[in-house]
N, C-alpha and C positions, 0 to 999 in steps of 0.2 A: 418847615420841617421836612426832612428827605426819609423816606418811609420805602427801606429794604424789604419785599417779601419774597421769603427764604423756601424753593419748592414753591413758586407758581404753578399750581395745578388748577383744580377748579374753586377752590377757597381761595386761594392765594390770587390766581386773577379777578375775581371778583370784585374783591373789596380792593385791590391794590386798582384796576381801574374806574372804581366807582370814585375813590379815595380822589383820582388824579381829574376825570371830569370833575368833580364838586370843588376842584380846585383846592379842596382839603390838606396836600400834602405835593411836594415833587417825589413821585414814585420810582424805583426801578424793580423790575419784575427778575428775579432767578429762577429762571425753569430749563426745562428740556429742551433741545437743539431744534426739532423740527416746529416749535412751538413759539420758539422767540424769530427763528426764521420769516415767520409769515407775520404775526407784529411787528418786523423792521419793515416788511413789506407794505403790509396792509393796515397796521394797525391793529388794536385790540377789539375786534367785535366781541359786546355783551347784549346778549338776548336774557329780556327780563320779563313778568308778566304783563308789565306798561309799557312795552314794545321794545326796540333795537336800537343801539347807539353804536358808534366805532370811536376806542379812544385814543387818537393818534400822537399823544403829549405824553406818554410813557415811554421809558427808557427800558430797556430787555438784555439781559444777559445769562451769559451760561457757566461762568465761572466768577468766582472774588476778584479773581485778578482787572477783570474788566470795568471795576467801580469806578463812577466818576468824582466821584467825594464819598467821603463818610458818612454812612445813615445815622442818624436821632434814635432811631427806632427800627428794630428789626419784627415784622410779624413771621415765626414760625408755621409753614402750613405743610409741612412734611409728614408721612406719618408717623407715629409713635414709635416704630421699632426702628426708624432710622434717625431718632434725635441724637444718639451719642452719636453718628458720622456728622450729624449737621452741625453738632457742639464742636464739634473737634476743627471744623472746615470755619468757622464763625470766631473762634478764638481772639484772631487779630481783632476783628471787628468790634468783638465786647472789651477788647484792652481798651478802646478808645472810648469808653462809657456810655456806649447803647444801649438803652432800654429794649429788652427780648420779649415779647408778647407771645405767648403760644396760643393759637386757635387750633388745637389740635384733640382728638378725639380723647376718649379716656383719662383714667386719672393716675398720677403718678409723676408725670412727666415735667412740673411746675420743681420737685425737689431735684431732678435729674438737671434740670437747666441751675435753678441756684446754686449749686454744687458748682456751678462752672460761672456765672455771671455773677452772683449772690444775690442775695433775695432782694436787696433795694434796687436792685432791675430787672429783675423780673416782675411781670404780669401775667395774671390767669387769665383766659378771655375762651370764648365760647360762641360757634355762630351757630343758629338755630337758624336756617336756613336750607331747600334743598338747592346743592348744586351738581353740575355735572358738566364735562369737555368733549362735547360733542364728537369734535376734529380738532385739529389746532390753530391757532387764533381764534377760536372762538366757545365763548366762555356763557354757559346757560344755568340763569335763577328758574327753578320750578316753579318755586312757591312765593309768596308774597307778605306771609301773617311774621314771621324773624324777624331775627338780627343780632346783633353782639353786646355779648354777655362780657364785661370788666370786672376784673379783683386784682386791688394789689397784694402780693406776701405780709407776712407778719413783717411787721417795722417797713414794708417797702413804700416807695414813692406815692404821693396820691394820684390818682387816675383822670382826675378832671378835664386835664388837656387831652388828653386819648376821649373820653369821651366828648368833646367838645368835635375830636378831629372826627372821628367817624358819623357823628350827627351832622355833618358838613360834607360826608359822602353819601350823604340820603337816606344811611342807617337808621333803624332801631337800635339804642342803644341802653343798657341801665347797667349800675355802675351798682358794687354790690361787699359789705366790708368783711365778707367771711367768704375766700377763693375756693372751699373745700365745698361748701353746700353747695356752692355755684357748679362746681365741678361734679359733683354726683348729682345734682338736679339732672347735668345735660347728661350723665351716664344713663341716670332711668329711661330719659327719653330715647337713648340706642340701645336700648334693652328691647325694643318692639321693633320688628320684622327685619331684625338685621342678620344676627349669628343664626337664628334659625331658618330665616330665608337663605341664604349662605349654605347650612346643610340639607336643605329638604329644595334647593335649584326649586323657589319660588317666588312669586313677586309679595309685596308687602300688600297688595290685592287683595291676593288669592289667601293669603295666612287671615286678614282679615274676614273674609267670608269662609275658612270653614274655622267649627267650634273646637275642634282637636289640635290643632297648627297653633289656634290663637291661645288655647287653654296652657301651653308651654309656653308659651311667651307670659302671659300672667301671672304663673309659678315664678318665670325667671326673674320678674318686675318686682314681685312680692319681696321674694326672697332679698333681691338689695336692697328694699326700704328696710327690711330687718337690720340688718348691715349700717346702713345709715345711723336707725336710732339706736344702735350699740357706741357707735364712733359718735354719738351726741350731735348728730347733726338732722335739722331739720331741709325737706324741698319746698326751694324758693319758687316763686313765678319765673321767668326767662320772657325774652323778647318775642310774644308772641305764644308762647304753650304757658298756662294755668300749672306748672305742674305740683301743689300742692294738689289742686283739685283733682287731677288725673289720680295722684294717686288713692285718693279716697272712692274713687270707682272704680278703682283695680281691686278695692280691698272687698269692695262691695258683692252680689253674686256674679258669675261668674255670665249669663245668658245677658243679665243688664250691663255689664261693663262692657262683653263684645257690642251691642245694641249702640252703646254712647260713642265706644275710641274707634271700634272697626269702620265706618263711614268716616270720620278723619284719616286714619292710618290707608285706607283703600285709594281716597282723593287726594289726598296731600302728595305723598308720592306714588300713588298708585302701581303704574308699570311700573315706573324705572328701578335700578337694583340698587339694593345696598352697596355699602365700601366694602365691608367684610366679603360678599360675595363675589365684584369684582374682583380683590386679592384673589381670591380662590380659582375664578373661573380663569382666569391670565396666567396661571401655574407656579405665581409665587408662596415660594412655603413660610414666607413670615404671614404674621399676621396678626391685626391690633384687638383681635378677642383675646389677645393676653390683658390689656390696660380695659377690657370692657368687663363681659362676663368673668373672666378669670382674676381682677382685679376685686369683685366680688367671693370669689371663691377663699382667695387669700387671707383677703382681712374677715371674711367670715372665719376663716380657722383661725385667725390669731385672735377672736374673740369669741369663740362657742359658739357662731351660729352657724347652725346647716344652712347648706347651699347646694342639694343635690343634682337639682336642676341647673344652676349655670353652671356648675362642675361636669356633668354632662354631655354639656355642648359645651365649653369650654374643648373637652377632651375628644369630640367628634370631630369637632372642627379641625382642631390639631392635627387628630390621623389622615383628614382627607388633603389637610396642607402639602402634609409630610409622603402621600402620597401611600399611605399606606390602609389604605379603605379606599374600594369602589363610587364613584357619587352615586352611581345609578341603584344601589342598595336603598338610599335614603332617598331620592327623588320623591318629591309629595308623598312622603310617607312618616309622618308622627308617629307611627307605630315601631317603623323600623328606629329611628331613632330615640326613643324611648327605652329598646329593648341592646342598646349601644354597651357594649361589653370591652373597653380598654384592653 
């Protein structure tokens, strides 16, 4: 199976040379110039928490033109706001009847691709996983407890060969027959320390140890479980996060839920920074709190539930994109940001 992944970044090299060590798949990687540079060079170093490997049997490129055959299977790991350039640029490639897998953040983005592929190839998928691209060529897992999350569309293909491939790239994988709980399950789980560390320039640390920073994030968490069970959808387990049970401790008082999640939220990724934050600190004015928190806000309005919280920060975040708010107004300040006036 040749396993295109589309935006090699830090998802996309991960599993694309986890995929190609476990001999799972013939890979080639689509990323950024100075990034496939040093993998023609050097190879692919991945730092994981069971030590370092280099994977030098992947193939790297920077445009479609450079394919050496046609992929089986395309993994999207782009972000959200750039799937319709990636649908447009992939075109040829889905004539040839590739299966499009998205491991991309947020939800929404599963109808955006079938619109272009149709739903019997497309795949919902989801990595619960932290990663991060230190430099280039070199591609770093945080954490260790993940892994990815399958669903195929309504009427689409079954998934059992995908999941067979990625259990053969050393993955955690579970395979799952409703792509939408799947999908909002991993929403909850970036509903904590991400658009609000993003506005308040803090680590998912710091939000974890104080009471006020975290007391916004479990407004914002609440709020999409509301959301969920209007749309009839219940939270599944995922590779590695409980998260029905999280949410029954979100729902729970407010001192005991920081007590149980803030010690995983602190440790898991501790420093390092969210994706929403990086968009913002890098001076790009997209940004995927549209398909996160604002994806909540949406469908809360098209079904009568308040969501004034992720409306909020949806809407802060925005202006600090757009450039039109100070960050240093919000810097570790829950107050400021709470008192946030559009």
């Amino acid at each position: 199976m040749h396993v295109l992944c589309y935006g090699a970044g830090a998802v996309g090299s991960l599993v694309g040379g986890r995929l190609a060590i476990g001999e799972a798949a013939e890979v080639t990687l689509l990323a950024r110039r100075a990034h496939v540079a040093v993998i023609r060079t050097r190879g692919l170093g991945i730092e994981t928490p069971d030590g370092t490997a280099v994977c030098k049997h992947v193939d790297s490129i920077t445009s479609l033109d450079d394919l050496r055959s046609a992929p089986d299977v395309v993994l999207l790991t782009v972000k959200a706001y750039r799937t319709s350039d990636a649908l447009a640029d992939l075109v040829p490639v889905l004539r040839g009847g590739a299966r499009l897998v998205t491991l991309q953040n947020g939800v929404g983005n599963e109808e955006r691709i079938a619109d272009v592929a149709g739903a019997a190839c497309t795949v919902s998928g989801a990595v619960t996983l932290s990663v991060s691209l230190p430099r280039p060529g070199v591609v770093q897992q945080n954490t260790a407890g993940g892994g990815v999350a399958l669903a195929p569309l309504e009427g689409g293909r079954p998934v059992s060969d995908l999941v067979d491939m990625f259990a053969r790239g050393g993955f955690r994988v579970a395979a799952y027959p409703e792509y939408r709980a799947m999908k909002w399950s991993k929403l909850l789980l970036n509903m904590l320390a991400n658009a609000t560390a993003a506005v308040m320039d803090v680590t998912p640390a710091e939000i974890a140890r104080d009471p006020r920073m975290f007391a916004i994030d479990r407004a914002a968490f609440r709020e999409a479980v509301r959301v969920m069970r209007a749309l009839r959808l219940r939270p599944v387990t995922l590779p590695g996060y409980p998260v029905p049970l999280l949410g029954r401790v979100m729902a729970g008082p407010a001192a005991l839920a920081r007590l149980i999640v803030g010690p995983r939220l602190g440790g898991g990724r501790g420093e390092k920074m969210p994706s929403l934050w990086e968009d913002l600190d890098r001076g790009r004015s997209d940004s995927e709190v549209g398909v996160l928190n604002g994806a909540v806000v949406r469908e809360g309005a098209r079904l009568g539930v308040p969501t004034p919280i992720n409306a909020l920060v949806t809407s802060a975040l925005g202006a600090l994109a757009a450039g039109r708010c100070d960050r240093s107004v919000y810097r570790r300040s829950p107050e400021a940001l709470l008192t946030y006036c559009p």
